[in-house]
Gaussian input, Z-matrix of N, CA and C with variables (Angstrom, degrees):
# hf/3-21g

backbone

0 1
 N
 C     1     B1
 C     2     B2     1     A1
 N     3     B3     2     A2     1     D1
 C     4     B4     3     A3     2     D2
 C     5     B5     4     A4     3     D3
 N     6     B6     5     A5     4     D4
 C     7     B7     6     A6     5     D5
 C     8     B8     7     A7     6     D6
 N     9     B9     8     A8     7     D7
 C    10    B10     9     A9     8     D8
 C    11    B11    10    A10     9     D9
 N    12    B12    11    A11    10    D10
 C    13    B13    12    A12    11    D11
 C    14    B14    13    A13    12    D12
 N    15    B15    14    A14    13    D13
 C    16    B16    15    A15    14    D14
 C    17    B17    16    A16    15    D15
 N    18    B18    17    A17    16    D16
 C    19    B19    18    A18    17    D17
 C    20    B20    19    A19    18    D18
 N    21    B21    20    A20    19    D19
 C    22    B22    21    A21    20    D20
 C    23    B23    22    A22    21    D21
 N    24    B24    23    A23    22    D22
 C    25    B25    24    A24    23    D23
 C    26    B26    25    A25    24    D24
 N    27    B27    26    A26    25    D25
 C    28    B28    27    A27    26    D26
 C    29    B29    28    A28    27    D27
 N    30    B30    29    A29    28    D28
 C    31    B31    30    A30    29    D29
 C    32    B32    31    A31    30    D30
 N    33    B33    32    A32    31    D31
 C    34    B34    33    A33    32    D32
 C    35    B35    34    A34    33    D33
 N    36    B36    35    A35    34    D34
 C    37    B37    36    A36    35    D35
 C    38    B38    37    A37    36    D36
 N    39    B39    38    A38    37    D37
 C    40    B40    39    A39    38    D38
 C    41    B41    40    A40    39    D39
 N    42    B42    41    A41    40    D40
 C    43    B43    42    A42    41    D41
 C    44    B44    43    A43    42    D42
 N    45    B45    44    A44    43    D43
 C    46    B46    45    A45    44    D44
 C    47    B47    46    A46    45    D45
 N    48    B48    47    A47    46    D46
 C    49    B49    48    A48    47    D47
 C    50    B50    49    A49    48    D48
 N    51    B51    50    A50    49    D49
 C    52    B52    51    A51    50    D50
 C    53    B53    52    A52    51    D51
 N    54    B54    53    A53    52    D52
 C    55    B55    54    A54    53    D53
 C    56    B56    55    A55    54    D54
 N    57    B57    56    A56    55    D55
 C    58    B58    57    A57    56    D56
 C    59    B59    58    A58    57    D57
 N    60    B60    59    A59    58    D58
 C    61    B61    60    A60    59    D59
 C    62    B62    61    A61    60    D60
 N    63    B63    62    A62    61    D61
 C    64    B64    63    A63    62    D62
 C    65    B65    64    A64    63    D63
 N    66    B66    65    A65    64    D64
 C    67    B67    66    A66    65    D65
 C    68    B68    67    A67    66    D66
 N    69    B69    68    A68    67    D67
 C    70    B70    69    A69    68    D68
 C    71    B71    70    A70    69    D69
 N    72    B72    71    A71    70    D70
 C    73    B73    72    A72    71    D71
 C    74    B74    73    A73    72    D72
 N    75    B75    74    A74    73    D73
 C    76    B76    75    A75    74    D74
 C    77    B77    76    A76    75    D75
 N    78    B78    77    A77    76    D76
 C    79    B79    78    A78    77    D77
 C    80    B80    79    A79    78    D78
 N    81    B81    80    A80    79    D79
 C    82    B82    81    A81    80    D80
 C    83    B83    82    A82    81    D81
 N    84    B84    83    A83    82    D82
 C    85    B85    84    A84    83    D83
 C    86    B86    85    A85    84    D84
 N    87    B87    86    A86    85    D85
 C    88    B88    87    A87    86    D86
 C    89    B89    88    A88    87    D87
 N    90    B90    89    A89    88    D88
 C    91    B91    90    A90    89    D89
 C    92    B92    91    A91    90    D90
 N    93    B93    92    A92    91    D91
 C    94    B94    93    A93    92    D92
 C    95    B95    94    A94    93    D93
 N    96    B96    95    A95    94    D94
 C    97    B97    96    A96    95    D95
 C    98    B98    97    A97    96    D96
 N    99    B99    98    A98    97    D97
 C   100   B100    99    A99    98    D98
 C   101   B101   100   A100    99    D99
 N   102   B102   101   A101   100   D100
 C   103   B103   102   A102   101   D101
 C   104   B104   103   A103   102   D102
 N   105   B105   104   A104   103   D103
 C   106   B106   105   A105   104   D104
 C   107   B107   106   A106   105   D105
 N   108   B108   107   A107   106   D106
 C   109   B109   108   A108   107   D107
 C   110   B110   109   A109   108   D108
 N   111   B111   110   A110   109   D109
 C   112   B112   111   A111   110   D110
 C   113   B113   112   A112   111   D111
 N   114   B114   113   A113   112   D112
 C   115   B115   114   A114   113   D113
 C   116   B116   115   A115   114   D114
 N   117   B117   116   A116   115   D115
 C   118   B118   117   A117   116   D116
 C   119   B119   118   A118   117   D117
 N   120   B120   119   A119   118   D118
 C   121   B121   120   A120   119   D119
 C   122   B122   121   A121   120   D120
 N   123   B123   122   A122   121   D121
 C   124   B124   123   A123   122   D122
 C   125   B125   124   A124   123   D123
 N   126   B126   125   A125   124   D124
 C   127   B127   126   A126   125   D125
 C   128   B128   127   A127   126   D126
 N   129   B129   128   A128   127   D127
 C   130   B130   129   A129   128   D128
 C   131   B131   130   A130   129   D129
 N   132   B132   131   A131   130   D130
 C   133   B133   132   A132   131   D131
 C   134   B134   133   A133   132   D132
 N   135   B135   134   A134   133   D133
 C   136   B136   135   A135   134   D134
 C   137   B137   136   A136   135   D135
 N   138   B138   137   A137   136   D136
 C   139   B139   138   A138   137   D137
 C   140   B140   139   A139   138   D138
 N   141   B141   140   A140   139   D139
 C   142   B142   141   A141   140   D140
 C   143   B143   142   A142   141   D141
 N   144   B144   143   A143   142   D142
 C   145   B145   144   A144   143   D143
 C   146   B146   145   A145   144   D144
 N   147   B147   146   A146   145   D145
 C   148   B148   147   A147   146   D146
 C   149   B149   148   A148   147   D147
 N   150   B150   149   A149   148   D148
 C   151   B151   150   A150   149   D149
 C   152   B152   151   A151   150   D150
 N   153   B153   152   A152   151   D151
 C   154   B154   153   A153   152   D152
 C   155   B155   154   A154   153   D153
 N   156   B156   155   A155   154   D154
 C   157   B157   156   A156   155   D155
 C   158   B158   157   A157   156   D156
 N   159   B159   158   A158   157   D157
 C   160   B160   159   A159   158   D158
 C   161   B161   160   A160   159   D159
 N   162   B162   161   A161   160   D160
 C   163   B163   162   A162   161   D161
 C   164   B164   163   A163   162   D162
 N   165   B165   164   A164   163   D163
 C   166   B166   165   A165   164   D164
 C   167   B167   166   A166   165   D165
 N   168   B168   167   A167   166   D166
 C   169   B169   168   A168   167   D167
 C   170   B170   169   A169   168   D168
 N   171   B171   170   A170   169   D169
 C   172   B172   171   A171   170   D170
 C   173   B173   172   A172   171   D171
 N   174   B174   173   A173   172   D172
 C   175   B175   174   A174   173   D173
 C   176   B176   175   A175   174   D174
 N   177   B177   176   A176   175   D175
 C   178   B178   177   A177   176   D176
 C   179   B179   178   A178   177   D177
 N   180   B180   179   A179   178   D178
 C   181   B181   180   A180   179   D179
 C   182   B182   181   A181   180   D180
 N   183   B183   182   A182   181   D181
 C   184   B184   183   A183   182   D182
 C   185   B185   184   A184   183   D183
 N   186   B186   185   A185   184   D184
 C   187   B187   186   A186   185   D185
 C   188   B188   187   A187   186   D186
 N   189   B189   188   A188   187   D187
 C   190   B190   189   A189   188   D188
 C   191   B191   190   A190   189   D189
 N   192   B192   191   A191   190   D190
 C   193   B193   192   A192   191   D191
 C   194   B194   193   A193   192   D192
 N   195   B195   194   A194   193   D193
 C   196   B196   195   A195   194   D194
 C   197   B197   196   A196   195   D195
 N   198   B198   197   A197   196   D196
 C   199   B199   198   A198   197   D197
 C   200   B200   199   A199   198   D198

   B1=1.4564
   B2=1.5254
   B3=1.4095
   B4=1.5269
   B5=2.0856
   B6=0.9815
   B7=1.9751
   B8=1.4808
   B9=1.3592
   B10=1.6982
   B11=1.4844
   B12=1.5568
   B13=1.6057
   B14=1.3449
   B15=1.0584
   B16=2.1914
   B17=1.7949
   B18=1.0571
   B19=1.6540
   B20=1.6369
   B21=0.9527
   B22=1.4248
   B23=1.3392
   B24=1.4349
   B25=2.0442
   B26=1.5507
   B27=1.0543
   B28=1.9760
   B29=2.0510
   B30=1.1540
   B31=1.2744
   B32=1.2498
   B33=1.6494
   B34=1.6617
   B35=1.6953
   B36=1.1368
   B37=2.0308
   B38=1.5386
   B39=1.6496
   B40=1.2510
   B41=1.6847
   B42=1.1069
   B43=1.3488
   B44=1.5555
   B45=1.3418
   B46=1.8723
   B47=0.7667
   B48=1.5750
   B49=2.0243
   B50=1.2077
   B51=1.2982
   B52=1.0643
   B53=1.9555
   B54=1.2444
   B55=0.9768
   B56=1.3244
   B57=1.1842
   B58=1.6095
   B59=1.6907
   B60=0.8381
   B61=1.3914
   B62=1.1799
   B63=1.6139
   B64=1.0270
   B65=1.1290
   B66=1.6198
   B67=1.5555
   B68=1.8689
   B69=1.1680
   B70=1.5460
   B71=1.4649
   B72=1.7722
   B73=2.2163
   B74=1.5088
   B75=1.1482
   B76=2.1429
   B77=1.7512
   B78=1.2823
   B79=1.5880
   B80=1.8941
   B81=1.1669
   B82=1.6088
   B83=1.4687
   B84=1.1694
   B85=1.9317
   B86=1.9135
   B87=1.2424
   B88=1.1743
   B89=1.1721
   B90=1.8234
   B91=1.2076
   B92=2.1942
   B93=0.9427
   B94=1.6957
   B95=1.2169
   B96=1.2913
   B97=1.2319
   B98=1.8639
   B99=1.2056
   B100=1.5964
   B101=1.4523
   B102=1.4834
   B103=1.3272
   B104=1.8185
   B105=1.3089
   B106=1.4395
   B107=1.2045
   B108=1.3336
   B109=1.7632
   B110=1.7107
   B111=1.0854
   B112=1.6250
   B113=1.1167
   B114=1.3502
   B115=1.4059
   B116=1.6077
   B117=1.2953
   B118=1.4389
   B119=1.3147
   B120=1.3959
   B121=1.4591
   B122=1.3155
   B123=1.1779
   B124=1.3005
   B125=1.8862
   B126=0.9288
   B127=2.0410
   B128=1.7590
   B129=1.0101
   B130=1.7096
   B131=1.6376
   B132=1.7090
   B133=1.7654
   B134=1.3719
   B135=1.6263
   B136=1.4742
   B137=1.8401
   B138=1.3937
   B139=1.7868
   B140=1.2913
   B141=1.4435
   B142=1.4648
   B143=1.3513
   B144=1.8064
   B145=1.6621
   B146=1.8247
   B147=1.0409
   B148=1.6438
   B149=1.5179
   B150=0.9305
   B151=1.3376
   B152=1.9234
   B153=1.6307
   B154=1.7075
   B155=1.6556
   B156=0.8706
   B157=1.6330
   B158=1.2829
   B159=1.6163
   B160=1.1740
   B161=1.8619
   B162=1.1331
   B163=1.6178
   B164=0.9185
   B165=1.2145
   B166=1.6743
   B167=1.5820
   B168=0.8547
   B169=1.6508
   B170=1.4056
   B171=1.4097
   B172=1.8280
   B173=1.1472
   B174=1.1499
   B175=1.7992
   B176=1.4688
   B177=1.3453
   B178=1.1846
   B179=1.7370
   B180=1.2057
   B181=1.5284
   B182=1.0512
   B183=1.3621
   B184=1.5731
   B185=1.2225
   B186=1.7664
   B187=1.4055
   B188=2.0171
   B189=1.0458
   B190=1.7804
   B191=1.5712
   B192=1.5674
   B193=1.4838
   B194=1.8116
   B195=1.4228
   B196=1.3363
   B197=2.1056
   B198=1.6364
   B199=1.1621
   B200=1.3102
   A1=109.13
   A2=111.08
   A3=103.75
   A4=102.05
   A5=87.19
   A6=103.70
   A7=107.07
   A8=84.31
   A9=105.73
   A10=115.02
   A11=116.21
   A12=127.44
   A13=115.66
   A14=106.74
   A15=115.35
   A16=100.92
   A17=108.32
   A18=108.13
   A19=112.25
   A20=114.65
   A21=99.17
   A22=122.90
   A23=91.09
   A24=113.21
   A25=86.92
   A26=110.38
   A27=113.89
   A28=99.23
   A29=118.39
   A30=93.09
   A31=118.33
   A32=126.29
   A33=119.74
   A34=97.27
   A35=131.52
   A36=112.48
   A37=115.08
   A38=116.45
   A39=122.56
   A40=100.22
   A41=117.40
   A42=110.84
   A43=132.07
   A44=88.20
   A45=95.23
   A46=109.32
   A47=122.16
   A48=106.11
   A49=123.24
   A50=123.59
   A51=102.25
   A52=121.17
   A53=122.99
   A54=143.04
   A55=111.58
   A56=109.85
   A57=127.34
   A58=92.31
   A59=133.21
   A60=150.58
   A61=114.62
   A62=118.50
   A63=119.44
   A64=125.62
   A65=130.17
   A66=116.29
   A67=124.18
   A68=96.53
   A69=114.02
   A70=113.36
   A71=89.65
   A72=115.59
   A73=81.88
   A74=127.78
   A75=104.16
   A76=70.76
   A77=133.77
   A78=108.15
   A79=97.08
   A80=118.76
   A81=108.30
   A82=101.13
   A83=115.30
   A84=108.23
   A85=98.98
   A86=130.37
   A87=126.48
   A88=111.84
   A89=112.52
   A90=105.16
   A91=99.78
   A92=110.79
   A93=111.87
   A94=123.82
   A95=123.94
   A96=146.26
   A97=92.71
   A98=118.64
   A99=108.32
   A100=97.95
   A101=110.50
   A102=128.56
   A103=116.21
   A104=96.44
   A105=103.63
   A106=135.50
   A107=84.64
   A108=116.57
   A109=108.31
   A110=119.73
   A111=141.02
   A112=102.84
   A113=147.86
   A114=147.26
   A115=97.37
   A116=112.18
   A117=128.44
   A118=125.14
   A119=109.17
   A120=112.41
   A121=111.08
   A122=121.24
   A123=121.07
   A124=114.40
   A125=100.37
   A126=119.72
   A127=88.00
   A128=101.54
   A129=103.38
   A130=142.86
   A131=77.39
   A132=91.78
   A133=100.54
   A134=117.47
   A135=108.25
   A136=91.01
   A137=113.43
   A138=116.80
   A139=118.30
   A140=102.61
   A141=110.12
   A142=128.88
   A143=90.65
   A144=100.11
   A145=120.95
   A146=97.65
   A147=104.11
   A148=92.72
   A149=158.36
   A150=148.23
   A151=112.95
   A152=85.39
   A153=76.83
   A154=117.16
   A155=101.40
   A156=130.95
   A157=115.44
   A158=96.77
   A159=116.34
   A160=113.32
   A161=118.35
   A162=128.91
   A163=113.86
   A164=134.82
   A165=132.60
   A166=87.78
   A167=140.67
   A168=135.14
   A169=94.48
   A170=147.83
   A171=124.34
   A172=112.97
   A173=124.52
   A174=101.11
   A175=90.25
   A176=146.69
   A177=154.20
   A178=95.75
   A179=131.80
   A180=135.85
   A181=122.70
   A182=120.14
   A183=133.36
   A184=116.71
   A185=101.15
   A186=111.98
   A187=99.85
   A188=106.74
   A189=115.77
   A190=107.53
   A191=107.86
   A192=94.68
   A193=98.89
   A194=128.84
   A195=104.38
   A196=106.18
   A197=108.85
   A198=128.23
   A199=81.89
   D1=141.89
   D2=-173.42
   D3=-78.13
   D4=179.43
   D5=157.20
   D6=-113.05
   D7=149.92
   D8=177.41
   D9=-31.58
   D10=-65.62
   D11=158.23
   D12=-19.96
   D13=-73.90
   D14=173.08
   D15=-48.25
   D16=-72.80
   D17=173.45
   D18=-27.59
   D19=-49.20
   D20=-168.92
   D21=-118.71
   D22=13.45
   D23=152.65
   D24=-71.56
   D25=-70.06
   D26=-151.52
   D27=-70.90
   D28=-8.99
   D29=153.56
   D30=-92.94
   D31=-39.15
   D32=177.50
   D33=-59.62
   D34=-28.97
   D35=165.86
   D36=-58.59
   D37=-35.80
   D38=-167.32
   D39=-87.36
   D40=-20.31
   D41=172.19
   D42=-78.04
   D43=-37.20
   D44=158.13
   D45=-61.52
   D46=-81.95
   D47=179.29
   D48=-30.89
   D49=-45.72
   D50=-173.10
   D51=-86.41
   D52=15.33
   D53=154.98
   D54=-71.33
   D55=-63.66
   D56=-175.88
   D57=-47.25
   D58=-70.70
   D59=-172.53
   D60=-31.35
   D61=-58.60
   D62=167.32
   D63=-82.56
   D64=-22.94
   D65=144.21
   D66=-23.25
   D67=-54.13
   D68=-167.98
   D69=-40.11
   D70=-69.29
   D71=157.03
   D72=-27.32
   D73=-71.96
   D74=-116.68
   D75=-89.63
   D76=-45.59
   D77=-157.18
   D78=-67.97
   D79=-34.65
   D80=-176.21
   D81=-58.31
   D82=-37.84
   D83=-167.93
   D84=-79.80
   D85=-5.02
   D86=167.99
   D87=-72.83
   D88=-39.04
   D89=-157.17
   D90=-95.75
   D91=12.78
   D92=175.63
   D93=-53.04
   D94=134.73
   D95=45.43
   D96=-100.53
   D97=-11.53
   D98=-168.42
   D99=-71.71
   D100=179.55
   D101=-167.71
   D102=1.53
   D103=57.81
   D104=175.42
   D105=-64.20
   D106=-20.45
   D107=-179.43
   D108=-66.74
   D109=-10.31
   D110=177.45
   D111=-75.68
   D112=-28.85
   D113=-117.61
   D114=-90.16
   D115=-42.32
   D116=-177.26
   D117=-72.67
   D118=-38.97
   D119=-176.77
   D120=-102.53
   D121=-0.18
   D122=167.37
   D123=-106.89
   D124=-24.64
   D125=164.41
   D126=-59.11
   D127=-80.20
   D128=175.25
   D129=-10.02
   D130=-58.99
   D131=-176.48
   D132=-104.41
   D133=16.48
   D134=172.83
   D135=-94.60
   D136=-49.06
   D137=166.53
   D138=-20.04
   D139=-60.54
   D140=-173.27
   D141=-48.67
   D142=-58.69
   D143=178.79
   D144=-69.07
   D145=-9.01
   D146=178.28
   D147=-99.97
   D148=-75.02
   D149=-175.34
   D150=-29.42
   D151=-47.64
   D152=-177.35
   D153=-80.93
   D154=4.85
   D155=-177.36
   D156=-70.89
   D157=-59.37
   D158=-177.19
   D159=-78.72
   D160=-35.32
   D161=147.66
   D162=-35.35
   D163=-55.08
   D164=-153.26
   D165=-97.90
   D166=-56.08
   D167=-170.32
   D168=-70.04
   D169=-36.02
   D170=148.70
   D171=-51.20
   D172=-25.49
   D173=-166.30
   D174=-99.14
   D175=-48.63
   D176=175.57
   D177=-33.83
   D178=-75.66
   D179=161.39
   D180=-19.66
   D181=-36.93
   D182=-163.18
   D183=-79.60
   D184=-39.80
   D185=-163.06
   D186=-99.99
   D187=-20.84
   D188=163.92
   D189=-49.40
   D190=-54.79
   D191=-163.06
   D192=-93.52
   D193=-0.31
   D194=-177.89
   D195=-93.30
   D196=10.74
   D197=-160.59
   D198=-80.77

């Protein structure tokens, strides 16, 4: 089981990515109709990193209040 400390290293990591991520979205949707073909795999791995984002800041929560 991690500690609180580790927990909220691996969400400030999951929060950049997932920043980064969605940078990615808004500069690909600037750059449209070009590489449109991106739309998916980058929609995707913007999902991902916010989902796991959103995981780790529940479990990070979880383990705060049973402290």
């Amino acid at each position: 089981m991690q500690g609180i400390e580790e927990k909220k290293a691996m969400v400030k990591r999951l929060n950049a990515r997932a920043v980064q991520a969605k940078m990615d979205l808004h500069d690909l949707s600037e750059e449209l109709p070009n590489n449109w073909q991106r739309i998916l795999e980058v929609a995707q791995t913007a999902y991902d990193a916010h989902a796991a984002l959103a995981q780790a800041r529940k479990e990070a929560a979880g383990e705060q209040v049973d402290t």
